[in-house]
N, C-alpha and C positions, 0 to 999 in steps of 0.2 A: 504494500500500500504506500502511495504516495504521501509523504512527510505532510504537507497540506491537507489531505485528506483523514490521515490519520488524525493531527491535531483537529479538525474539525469537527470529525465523530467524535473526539472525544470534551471538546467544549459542548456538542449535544446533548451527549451524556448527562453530562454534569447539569445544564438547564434543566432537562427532562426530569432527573431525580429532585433537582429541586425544587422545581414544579408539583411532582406528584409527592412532597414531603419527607422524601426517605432522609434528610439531615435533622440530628437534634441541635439545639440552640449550642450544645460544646460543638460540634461538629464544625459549624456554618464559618468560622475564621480560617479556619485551614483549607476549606471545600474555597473558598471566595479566592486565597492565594493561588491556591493550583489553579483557578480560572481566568488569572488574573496574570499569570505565567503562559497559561494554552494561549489566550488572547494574544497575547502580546508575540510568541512565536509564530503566531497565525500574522500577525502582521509582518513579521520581517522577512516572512516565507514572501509574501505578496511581493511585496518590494524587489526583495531578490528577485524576484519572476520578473518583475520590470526592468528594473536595472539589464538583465539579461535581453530581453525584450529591446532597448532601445540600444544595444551593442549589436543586435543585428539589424533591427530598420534600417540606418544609415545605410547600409550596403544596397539594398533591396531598391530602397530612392535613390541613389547616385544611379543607378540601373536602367531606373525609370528614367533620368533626366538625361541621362547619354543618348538612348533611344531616342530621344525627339529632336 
């Protein structure tokens, strides 16, 4: 499974159970960091994907603007 994918199911996870109550009030501090962790690795994954993402456009348009 892909890194993305995975932290994602597993921020689901984590709403879904706390949605349907499975955390007691000890619980909920530690359950909110780990969420608060997937979150944030979800974000750098995205990023990453961009960053990568705009290392290849350039090529793809210099491409396009030769051709014309």
């Amino acid at each position: 499974m892909e890194d993305k994918n995975y932290f994602t199911t597993v921020l689901n996870i984590i709403d879904m159970s706390i949605k349907r109550g499975a955390w007691t009030g000890e619980d909920i501090e530690a359950v909110a960091v780990i969420r608060k962790e997937t979150l944030e690795k979800i974000k750098n994954l995205v990023l990453e994907e961009k960053e990568e993402e705009e290392k290849i456009t350039p090529i793809s348009k210099q491409k396009t603007i030769e051709k014309k």
